[in-house]
N, C-alpha and C positions, 0 to 999 in steps of 0.2 A: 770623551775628549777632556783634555786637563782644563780648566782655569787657572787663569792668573787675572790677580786684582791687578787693579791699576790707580791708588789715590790719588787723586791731583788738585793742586789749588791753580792751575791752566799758565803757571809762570814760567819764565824761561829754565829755571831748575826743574819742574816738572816737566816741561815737553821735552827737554834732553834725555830723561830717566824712560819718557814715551819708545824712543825709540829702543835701548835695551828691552823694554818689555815684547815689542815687538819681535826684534831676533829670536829672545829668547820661545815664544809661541810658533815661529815660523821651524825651529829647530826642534822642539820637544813634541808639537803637534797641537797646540793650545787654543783656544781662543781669549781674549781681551776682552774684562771688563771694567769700565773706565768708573771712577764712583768721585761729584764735587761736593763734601760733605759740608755746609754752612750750618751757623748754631742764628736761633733767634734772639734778641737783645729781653734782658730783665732788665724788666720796667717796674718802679719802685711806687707808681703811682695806684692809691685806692678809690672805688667806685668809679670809673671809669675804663669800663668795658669797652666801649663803643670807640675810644681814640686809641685801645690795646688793638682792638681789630683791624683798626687804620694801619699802627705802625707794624704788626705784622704781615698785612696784605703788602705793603709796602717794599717789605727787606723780602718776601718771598718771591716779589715780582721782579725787584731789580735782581737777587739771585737768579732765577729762572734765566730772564733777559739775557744773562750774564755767561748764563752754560750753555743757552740756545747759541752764540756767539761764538763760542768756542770749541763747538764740537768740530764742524768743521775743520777747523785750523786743526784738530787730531788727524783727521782722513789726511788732509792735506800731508802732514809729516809721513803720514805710512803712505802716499803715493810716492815721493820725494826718495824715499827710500824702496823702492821695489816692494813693498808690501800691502798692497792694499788689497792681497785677495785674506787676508788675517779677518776673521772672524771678530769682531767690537761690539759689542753693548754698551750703553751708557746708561747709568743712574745720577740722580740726585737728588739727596736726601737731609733732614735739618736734625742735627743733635748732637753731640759730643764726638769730635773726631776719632777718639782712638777707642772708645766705647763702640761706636757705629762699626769702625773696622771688620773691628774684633767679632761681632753680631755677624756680618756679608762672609766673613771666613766661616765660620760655622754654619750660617744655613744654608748658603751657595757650594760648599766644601769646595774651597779654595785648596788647591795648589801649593802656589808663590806669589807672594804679594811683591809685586816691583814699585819703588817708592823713591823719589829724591830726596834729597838730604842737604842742607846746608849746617855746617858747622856753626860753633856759640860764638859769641864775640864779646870777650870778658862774661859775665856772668848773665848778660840776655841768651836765651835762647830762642834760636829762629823757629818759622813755620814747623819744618819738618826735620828738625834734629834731636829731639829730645822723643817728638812723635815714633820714628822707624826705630829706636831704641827700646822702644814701650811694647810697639808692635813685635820684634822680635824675640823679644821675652817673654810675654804673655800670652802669643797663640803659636799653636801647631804647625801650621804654614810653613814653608819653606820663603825666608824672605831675604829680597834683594834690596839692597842699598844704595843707590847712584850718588857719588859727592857729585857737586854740582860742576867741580871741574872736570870730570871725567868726560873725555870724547869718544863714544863706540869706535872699537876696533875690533876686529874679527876675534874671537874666543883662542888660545891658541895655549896658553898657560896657567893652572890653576895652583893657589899655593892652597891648601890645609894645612891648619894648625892642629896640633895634636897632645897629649899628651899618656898615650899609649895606655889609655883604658879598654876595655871592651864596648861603651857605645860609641866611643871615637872611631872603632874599626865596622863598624855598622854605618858609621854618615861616611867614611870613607868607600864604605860599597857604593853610595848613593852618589859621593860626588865622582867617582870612575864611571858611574852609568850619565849622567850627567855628560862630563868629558868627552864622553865617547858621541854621544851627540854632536860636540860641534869639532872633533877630531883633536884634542888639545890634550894635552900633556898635563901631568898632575906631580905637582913635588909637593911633599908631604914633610913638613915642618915640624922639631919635637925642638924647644930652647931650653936647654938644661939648665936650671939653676941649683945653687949650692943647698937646695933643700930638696931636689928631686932623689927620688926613690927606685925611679924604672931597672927594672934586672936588665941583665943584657942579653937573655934567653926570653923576653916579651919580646923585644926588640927583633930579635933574629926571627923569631915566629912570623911577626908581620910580612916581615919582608920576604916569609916563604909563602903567604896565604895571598901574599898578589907578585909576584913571581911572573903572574902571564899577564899583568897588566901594567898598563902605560904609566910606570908610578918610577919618583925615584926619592928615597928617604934622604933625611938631612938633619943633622942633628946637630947645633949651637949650642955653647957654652956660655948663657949670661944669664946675670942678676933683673937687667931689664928687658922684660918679655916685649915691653910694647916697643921700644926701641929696635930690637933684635927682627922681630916681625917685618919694623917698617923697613931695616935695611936690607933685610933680603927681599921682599917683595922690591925694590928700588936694583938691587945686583943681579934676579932672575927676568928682569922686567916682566914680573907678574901682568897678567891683564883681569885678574879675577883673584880673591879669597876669600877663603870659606871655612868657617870653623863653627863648631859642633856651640851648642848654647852657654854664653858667658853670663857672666852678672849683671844688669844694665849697665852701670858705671864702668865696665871695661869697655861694650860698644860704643856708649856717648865718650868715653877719648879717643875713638879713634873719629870721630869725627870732630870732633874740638880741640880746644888749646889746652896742651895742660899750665893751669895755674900754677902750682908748684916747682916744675922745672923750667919757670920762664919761658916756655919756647915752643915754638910750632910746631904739635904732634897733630896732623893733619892728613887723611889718607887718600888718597888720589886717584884711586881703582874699588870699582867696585866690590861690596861685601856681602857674601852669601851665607846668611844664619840657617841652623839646622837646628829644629827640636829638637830635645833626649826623647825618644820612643817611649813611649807608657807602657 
């Protein structure tokens, strides 16, 4: 059976990203496990052992307290939603968030990590926007990114982004198997800009090697990729995209502001990262 992680700090951005992870297991065949990672406080004080014991008996019990509280309200959402035959575990564990992740994906052999996400605001960044940025770049996984605005709706459109390499036609196997899971439709996104190179016999290849699949290519002509992306996910009313592994800083704008162009590049549907295959 697959796993999918499930991060949570038990907020309202987190229990909304809950339920995509659930579809997401109820569809592919999965089971859910939930993981509240807390770090302990460094304490700068010496020779005293005995009040470091205190205050970490202290922060491990009100954490405890805190997840024993919460689990529940998890069941509850996956009753609420017709799901509460989805298979759940729950952990939690104290140490560096996106170190600990990183660790549960590898010796659990995670899947897809499903994760919420809140955009920066100016140059703070929230709980889990800089974190599912770090996550998607740094492990294996197949991982999901819920903005916090996003509301589950049935899977029905998936955009890919492309740029007509050979491992980009490898995760596009992967997200037509995908798709086909929840009966959705796949357009397949190439933004040309004035420094692209693609032949036009790559191109016509693709389009012969899924020929039987539910795909249909699209090719744009701009200088900004990330603008170009968001407007067509906005004109096909995408409900999912998913593109093959970028650079951090392309992920973290798409859930942030960009500073430079003054203006709210913000994305509103969730993001599906894909490893390059080793």
């Amino acid at each position: 059976m697959k796993k999918i992680l499930f991060p949570t700090d038990f907020s309202e951005t987190s229990n909304n990203a809950f339920v995509y992870a659930l579809h997401l297991a109820k569809n592919i065949g999965a089971e859910v496990l939930t993981v509240h990672v807390y770090e302990l406080p460094v304490v700068d004080y010496i020779n005293v052992p005995a009040y470091l014991a205190d205050i970490y008996d202290t922060v491990e019990m009100s954490n405890f307290q805190n997840y024993k509280d919460q689990i529940p309200i998890l069941h509850e959402i996956a009753e609420r939603n017709g799901l509460s035959d989805i298979k759940i575990s729950n952990i939690l564990m104290d140490g560096d968030l996106v170190t600990t992740i990183l660790q549960l994906i590898k010796e659990d052999n995670i899947d897809y990590v499903v994760m919420g996400t809140k955009g920066a605001s100016g140059l703070k960044e929230t709980f889990l926007g800089s974190v599912t940025g770090s996550i998607m770049t740094d492990s294996d996984a197949v991982v999901l990114g819920i903005p916090e605005e996003s509301t589950y709706r049935p899977l029905r459109r998936i955009t890919f982004t492309t740029r007509f390499r050979e491992k980009d036609q490898k995760a596009l196997k992967k997200v037509v198997k995908l798709a086909k899971k929840f009966d959705a439709h796949v357009d397949c996104l190439y933004v040309k800009t004035s420094k692209s190179d693609v032949k036009d016999i790559v191109i016509a290849n693709w389009k012969h090697n899924f020929a039987d699949a539910d795909v249909t290519f699209h090719i744009i002509e701009s200088n900004d990729v990330e603008q170009a992306i968001f407007d067509f996910t906005e004109q096909h009313q995408t409900d999912l995209l998913a593109m093959l592994h970028y650079k951090r800083g392309f992920f973290e704008s798409l859930f942030s502001r960009s500073l430079t162009k003054k203006m709210a590049f913000h994305i509103k549907i969730p993001l599906l990262a894909f490893h390059e295959d080793k």
